[in-house]
N, C-alpha and C positions, 0 to 999 in steps of 0.2 A: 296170273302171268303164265306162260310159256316159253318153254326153249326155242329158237328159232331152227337149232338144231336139232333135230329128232334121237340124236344119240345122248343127249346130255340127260342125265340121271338127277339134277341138284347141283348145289351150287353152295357155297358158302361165300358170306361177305365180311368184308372186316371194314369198321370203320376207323376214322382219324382220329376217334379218342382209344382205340383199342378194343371197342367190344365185336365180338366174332358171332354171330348168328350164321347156321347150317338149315338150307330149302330143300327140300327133298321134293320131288316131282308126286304127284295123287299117281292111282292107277291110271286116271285120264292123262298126265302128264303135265298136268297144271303143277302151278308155285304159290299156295296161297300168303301173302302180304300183305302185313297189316302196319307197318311202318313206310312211310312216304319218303325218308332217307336211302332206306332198303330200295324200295324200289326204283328208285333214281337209278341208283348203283347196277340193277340189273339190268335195268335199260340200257345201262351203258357198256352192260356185256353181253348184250347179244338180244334179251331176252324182250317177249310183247306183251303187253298190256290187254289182258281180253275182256272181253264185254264192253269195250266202246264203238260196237260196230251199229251202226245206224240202224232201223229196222226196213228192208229192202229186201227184192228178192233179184237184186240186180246183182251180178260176180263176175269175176272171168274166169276163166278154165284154161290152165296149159295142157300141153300135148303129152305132157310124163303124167297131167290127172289131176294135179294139184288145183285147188279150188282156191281164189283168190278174193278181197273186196278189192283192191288192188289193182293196176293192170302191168303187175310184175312178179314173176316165178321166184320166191327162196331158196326152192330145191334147185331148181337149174339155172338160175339168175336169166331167164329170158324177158323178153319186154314184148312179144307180139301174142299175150294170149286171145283167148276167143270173149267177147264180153255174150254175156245172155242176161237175158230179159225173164224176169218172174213175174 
């Protein structure tokens, strides 16, 4: 998983029975997760889900650069990127 936010370092989650697990981001910036409770949770703080992207060389591109499967900006929340074709 990853932060949606590029500033986010980690994360800790607490669940409803009390127990507290702390994610710390790789140098890549990933969150590796190996509880499906966990990762519910993170999902539901911001956080995405990598390696379910289809294999395509299809994307969009917005105009600040960001690379998308998407055809919607996280960094600037815009909706008209470029699609391109691989």
């Amino acid at each position: 998983m990853f932060p949606s936010d590029a500033s986010a370092k980690g994360i800790t989650v607490e669940r409803r029975n009390g127990k507290v697990t702390r994610y710390d981001n790789d140098r890549r910036d990933f969150i590796h997760v190996d509880d499906v409770r966990d990762a519910r949770l993170l999902r539901a703080a911001g956080y995405v889900q990598a390696g379910n992207t289809p294999a395509t060389g299809k994307h969009y591109v917005c105009e600040c650069g960001w690379t998308a499967w998407i055809k919607h900006c996280p960094r600037c929340d815009r909706d008209d990127l470029t699609r391109v074709e691989g």
